[in-house]
PDB file of N, CA, C and O in Angstrom:
ATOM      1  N   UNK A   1       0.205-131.823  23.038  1.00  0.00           N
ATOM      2  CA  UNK A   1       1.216-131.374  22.092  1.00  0.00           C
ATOM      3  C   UNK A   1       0.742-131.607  20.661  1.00  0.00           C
ATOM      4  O   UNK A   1      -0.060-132.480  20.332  1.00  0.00           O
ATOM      5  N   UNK A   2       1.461-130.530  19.665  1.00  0.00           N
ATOM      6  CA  UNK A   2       0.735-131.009  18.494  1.00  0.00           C
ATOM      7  C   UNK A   2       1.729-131.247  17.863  1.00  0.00           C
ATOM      8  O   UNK A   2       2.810-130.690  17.672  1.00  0.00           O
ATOM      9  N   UNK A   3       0.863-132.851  17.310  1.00  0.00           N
ATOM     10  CA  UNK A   3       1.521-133.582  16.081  1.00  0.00           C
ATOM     11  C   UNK A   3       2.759-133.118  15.004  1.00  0.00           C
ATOM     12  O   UNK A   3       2.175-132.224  14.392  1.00  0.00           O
ATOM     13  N   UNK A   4       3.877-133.184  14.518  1.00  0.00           N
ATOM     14  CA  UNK A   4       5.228-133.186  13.727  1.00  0.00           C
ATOM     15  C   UNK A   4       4.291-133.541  12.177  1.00  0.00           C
ATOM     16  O   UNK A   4       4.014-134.721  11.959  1.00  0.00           O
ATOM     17  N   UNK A   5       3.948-132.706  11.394  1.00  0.00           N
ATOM     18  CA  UNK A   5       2.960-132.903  10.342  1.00  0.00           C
ATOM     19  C   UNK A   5       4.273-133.353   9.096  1.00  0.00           C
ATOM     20  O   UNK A   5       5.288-132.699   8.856  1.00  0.00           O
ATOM     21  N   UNK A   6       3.941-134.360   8.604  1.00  0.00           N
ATOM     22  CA  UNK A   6       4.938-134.524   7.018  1.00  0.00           C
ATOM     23  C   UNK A   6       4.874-134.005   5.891  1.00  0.00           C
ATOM     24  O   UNK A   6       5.526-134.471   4.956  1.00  0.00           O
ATOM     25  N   UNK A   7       3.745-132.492   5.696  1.00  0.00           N
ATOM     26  CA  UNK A   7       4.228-131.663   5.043  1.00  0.00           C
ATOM     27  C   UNK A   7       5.528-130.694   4.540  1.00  0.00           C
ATOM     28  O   UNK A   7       5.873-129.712   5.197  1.00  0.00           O
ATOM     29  N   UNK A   8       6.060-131.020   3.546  1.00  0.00           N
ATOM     30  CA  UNK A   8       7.303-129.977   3.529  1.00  0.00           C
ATOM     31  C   UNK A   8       6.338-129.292   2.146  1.00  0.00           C
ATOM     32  O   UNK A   8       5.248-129.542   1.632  1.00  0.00           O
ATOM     33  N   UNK A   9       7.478-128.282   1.917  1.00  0.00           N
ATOM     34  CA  UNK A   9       7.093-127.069   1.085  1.00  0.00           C
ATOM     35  C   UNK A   9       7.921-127.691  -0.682  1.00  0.00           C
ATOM     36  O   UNK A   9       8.923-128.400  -0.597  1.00  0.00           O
ATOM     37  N   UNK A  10       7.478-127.398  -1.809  1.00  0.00           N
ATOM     38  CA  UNK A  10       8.170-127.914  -2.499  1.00  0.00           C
ATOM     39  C   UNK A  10       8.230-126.672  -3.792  1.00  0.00           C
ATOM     40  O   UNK A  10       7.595-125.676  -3.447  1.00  0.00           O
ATOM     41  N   UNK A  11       8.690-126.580  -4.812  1.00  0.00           N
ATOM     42  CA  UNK A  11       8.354-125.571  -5.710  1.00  0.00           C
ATOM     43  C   UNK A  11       8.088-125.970  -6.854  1.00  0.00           C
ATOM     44  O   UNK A  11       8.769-126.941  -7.187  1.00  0.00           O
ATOM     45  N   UNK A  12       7.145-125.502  -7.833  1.00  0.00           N
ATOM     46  CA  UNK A  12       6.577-126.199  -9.170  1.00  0.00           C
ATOM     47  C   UNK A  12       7.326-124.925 -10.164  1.00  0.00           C
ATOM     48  O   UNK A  12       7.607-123.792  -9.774  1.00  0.00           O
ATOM     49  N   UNK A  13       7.476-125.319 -11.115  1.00  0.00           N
ATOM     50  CA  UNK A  13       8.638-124.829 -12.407  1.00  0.00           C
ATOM     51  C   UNK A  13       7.716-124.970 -13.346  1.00  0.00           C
ATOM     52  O   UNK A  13       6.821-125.725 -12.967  1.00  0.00           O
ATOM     53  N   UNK A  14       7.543-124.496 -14.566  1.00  0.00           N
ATOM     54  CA  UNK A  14       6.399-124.558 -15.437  1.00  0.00           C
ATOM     55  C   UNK A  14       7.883-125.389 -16.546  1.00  0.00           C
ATOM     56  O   UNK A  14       9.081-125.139 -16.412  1.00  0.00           O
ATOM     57  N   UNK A  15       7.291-126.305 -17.501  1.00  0.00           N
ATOM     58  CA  UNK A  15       8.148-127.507 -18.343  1.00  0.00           C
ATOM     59  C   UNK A  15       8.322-126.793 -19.569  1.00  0.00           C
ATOM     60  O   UNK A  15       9.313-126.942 -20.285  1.00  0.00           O
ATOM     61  N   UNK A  16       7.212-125.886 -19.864  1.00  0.00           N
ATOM     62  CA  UNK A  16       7.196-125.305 -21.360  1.00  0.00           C
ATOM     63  C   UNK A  16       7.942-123.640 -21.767  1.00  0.00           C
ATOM     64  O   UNK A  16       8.017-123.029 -22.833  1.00  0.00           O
ATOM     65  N   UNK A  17       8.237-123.434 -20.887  1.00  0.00           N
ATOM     66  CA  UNK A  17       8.632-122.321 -20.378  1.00  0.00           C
ATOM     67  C   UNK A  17       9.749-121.949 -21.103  1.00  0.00           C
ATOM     68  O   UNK A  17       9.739-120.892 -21.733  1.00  0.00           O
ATOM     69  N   UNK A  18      10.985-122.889 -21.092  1.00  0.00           N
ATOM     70  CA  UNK A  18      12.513-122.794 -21.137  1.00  0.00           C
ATOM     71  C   UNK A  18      12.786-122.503 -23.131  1.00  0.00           C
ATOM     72  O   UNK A  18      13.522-121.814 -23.838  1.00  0.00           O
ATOM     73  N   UNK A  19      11.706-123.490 -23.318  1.00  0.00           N
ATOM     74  CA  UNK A  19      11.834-123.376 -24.528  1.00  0.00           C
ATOM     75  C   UNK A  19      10.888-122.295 -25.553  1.00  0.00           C
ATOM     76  O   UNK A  19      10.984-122.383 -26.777  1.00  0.00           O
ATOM     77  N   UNK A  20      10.221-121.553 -25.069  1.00  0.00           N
ATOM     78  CA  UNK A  20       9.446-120.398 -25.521  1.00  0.00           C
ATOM     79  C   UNK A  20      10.705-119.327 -26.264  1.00  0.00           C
ATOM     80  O   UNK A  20      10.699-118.815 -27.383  1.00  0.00           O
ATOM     81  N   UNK A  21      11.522-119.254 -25.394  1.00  0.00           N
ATOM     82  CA  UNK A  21      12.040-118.176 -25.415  1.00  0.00           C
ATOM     83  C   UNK A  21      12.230-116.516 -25.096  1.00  0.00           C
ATOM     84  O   UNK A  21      12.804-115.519 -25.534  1.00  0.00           O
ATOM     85  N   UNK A  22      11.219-117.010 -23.888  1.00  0.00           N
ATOM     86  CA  UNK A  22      10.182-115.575 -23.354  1.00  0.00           C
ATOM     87  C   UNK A  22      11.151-115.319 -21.983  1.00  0.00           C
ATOM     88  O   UNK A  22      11.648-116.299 -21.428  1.00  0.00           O
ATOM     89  N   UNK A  23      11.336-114.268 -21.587  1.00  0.00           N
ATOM     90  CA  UNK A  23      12.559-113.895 -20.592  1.00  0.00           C
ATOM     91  C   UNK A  23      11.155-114.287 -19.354  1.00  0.00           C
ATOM     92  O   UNK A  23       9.963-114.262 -19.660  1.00  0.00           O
ATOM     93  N   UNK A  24      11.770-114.669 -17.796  1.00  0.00           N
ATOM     94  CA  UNK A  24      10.880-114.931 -16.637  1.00  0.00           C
ATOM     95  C   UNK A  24      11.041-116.426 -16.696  1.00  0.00           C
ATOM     96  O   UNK A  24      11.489-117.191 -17.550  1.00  0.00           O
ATOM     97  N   UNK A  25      10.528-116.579 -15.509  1.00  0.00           N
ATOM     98  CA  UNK A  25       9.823-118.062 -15.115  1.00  0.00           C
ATOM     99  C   UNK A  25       8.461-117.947 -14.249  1.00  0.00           C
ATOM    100  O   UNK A  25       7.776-117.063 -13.732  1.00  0.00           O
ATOM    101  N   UNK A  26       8.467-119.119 -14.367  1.00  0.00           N
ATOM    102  CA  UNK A  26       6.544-119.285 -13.823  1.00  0.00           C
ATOM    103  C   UNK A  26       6.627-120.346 -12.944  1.00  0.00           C
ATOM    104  O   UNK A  26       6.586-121.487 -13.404  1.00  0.00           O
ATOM    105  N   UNK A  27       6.761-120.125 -11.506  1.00  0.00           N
ATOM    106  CA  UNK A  27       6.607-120.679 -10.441  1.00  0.00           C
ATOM    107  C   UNK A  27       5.796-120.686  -9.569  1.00  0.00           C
ATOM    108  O   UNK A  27       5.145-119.657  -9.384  1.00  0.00           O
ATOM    109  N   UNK A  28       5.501-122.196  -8.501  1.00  0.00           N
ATOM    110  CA  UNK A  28       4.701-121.742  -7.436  1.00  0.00           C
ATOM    111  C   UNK A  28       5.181-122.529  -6.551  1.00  0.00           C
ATOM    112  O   UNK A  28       5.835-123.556  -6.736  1.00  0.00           O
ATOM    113  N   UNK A  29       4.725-121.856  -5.183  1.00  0.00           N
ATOM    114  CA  UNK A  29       5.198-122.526  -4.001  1.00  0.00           C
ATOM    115  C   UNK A  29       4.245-123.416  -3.360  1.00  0.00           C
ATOM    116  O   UNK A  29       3.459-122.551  -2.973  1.00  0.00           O
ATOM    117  N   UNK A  30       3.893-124.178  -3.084  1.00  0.00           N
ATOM    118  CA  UNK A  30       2.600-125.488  -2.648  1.00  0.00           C
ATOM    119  C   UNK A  30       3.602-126.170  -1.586  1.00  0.00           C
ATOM    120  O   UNK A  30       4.832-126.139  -1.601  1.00  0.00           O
ATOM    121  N   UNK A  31       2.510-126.962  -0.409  1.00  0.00           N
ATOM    122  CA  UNK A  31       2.915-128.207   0.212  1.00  0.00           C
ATOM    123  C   UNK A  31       2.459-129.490  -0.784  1.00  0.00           C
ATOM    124  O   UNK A  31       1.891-129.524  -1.875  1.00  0.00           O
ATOM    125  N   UNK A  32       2.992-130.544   0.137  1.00  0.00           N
ATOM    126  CA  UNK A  32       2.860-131.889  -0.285  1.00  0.00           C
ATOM    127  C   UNK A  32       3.211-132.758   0.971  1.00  0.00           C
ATOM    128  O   UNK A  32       4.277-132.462   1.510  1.00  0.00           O
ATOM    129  N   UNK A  33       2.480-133.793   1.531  1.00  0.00           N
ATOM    130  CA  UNK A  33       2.898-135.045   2.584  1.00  0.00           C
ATOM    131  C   UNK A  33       3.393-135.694   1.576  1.00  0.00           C
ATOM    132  O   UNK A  33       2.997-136.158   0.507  1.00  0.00           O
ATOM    133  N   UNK A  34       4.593-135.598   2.321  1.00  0.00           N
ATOM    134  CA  UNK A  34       6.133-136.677   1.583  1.00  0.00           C
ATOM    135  C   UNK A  34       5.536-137.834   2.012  1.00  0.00           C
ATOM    136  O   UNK A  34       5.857-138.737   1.239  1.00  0.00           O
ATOM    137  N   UNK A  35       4.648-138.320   3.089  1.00  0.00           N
ATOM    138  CA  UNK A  35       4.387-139.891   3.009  1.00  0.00           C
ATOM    139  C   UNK A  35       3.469-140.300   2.082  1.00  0.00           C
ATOM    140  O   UNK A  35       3.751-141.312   1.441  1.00  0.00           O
ATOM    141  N   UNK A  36       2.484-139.771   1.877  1.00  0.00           N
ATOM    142  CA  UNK A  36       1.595-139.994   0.688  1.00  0.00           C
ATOM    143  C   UNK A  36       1.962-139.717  -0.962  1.00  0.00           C
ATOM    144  O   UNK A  36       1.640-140.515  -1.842  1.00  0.00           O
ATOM    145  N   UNK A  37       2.525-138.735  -1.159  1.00  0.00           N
ATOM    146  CA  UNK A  37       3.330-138.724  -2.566  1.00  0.00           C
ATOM    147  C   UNK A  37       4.736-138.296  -2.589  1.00  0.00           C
ATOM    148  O   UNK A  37       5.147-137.147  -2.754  1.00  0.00           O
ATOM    149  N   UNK A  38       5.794-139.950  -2.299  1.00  0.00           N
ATOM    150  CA  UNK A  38       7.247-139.864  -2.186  1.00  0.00           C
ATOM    151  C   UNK A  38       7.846-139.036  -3.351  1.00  0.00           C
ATOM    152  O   UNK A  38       8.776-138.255  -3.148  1.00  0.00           O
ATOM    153  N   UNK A  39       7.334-139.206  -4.492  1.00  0.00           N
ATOM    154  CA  UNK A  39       7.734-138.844  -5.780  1.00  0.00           C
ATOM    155  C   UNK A  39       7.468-137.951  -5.933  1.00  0.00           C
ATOM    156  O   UNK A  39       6.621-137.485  -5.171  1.00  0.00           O
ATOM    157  N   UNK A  40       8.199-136.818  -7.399  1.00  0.00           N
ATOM    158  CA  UNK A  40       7.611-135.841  -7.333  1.00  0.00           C
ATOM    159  C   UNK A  40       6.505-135.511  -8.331  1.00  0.00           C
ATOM    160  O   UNK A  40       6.476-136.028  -9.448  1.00  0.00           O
ATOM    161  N   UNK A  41       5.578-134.618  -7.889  1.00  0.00           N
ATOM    162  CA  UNK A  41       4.943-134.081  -8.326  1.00  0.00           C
ATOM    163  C   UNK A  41       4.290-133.515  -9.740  1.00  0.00           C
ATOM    164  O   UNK A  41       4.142-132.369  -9.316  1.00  0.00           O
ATOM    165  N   UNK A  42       3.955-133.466 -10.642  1.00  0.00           N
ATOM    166  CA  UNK A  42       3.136-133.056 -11.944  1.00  0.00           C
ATOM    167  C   UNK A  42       1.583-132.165 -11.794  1.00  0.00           C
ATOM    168  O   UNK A  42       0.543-132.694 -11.402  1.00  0.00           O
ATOM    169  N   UNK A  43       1.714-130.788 -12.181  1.00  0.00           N
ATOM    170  CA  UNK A  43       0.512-130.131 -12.000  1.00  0.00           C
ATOM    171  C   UNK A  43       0.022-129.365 -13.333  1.00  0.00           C
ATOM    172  O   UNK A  43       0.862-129.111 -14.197  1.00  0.00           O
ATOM    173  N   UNK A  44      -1.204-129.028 -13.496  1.00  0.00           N
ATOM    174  CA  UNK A  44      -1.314-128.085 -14.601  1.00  0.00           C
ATOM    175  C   UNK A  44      -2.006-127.010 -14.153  1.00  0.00           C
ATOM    176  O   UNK A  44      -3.197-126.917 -13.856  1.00  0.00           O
ATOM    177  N   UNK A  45      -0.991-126.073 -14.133  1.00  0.00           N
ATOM    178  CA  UNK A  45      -1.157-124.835 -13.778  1.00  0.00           C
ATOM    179  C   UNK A  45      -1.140-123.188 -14.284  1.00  0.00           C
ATOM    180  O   UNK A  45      -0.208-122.965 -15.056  1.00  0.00           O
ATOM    181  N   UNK A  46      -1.717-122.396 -14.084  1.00  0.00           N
ATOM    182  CA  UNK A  46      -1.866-121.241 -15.070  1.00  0.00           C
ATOM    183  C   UNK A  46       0.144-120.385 -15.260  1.00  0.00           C
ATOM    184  O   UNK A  46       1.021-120.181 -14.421  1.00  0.00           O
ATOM    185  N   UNK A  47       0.090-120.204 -16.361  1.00  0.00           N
ATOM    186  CA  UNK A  47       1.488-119.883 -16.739  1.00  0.00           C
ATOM    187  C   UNK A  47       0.813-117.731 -17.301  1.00  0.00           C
ATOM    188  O   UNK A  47       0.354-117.351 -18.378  1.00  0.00           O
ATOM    189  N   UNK A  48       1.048-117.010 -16.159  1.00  0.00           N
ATOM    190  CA  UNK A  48       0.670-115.738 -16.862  1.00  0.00           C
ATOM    191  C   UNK A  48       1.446-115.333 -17.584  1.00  0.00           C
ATOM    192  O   UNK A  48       1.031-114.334 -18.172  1.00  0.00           O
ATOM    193  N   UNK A  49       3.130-115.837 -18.042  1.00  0.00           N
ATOM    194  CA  UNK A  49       3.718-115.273 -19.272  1.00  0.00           C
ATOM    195  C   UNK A  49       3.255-115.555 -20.663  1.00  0.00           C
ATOM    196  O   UNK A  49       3.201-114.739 -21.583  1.00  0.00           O
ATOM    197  N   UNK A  50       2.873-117.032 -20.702  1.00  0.00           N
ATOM    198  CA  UNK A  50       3.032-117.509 -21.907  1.00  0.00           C
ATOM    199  C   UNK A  50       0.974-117.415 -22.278  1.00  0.00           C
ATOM    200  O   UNK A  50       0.451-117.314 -23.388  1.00  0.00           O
ATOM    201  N   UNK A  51       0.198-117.503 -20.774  1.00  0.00           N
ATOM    202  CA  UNK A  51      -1.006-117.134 -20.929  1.00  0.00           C
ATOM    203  C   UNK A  51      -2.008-117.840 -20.811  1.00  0.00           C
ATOM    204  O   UNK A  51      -3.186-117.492 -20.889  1.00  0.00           O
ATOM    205  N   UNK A  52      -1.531-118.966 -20.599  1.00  0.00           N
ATOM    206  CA  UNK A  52      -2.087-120.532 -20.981  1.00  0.00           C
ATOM    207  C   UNK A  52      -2.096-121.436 -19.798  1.00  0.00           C
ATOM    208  O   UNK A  52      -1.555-121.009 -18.778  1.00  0.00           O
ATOM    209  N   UNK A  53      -2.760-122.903 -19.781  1.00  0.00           N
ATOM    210  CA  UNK A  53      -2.653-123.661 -18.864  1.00  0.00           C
ATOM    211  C   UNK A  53      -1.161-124.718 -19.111  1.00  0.00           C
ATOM    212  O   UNK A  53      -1.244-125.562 -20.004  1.00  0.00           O
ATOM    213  N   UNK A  54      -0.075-124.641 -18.440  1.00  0.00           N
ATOM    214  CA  UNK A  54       1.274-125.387 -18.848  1.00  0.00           C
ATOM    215  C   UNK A  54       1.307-126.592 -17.403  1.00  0.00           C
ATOM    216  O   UNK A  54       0.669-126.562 -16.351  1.00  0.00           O
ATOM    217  N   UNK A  55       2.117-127.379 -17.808  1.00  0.00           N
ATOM    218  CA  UNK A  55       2.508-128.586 -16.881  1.00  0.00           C
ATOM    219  C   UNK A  55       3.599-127.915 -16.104  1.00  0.00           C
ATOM    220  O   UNK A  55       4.534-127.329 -16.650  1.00  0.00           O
ATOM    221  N   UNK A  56       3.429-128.032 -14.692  1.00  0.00           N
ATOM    222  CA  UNK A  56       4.546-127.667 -13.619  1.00  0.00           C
ATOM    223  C   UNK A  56       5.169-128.788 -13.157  1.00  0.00           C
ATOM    224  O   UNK A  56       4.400-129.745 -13.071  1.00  0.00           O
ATOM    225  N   UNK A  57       6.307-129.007 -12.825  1.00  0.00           N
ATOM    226  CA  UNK A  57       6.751-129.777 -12.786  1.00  0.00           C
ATOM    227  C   UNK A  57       7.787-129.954 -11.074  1.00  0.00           C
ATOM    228  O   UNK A  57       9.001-129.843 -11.249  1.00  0.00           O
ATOM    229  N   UNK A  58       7.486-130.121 -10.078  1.00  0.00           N
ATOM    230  CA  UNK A  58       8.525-130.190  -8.921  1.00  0.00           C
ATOM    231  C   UNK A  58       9.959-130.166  -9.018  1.00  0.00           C
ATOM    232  O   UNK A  58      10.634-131.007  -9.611  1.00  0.00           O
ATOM    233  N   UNK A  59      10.375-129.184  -8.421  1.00  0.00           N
ATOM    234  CA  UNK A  59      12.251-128.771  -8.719  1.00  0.00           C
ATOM    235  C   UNK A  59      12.855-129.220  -7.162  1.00  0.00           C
ATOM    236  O   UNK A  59      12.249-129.336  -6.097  1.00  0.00           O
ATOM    237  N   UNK A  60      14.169-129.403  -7.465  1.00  0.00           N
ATOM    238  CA  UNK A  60      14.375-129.227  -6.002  1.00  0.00           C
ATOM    239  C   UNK A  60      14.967-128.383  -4.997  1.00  0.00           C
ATOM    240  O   UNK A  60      14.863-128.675  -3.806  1.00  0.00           O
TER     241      UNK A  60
END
């Protein structure tokens, strides 16, 4: 039988986003093992509205 894996799915929100004033959002969908990082998440990831590399941030 195979293993019950502690991956869940989580979604990243870009931080710089809200305050641009630029209509959209900039999301992504990624896993994460909830046993290895309980907390959430911080990434820097490509933002194609604003064009740039922005901080994503885990939503829930």
């Amino acid at each position: 039988m195979a293993k019950k894996g502690n991956r869940i799915q989580v979604i990243l929100e870009c931080t710089e986003h809200k305050g641009s004033g630029k209509p959209g959002t900039s999301r992504y969908i990624t896993t994460k093992n909830k046993k290895n990082t309980p907390d959430r998440i911080e990434i820097k990831k490509f933002n194609p509205i604003l064009k740039k590399m922005t901080v994503h941030k885990e939503i829930k």
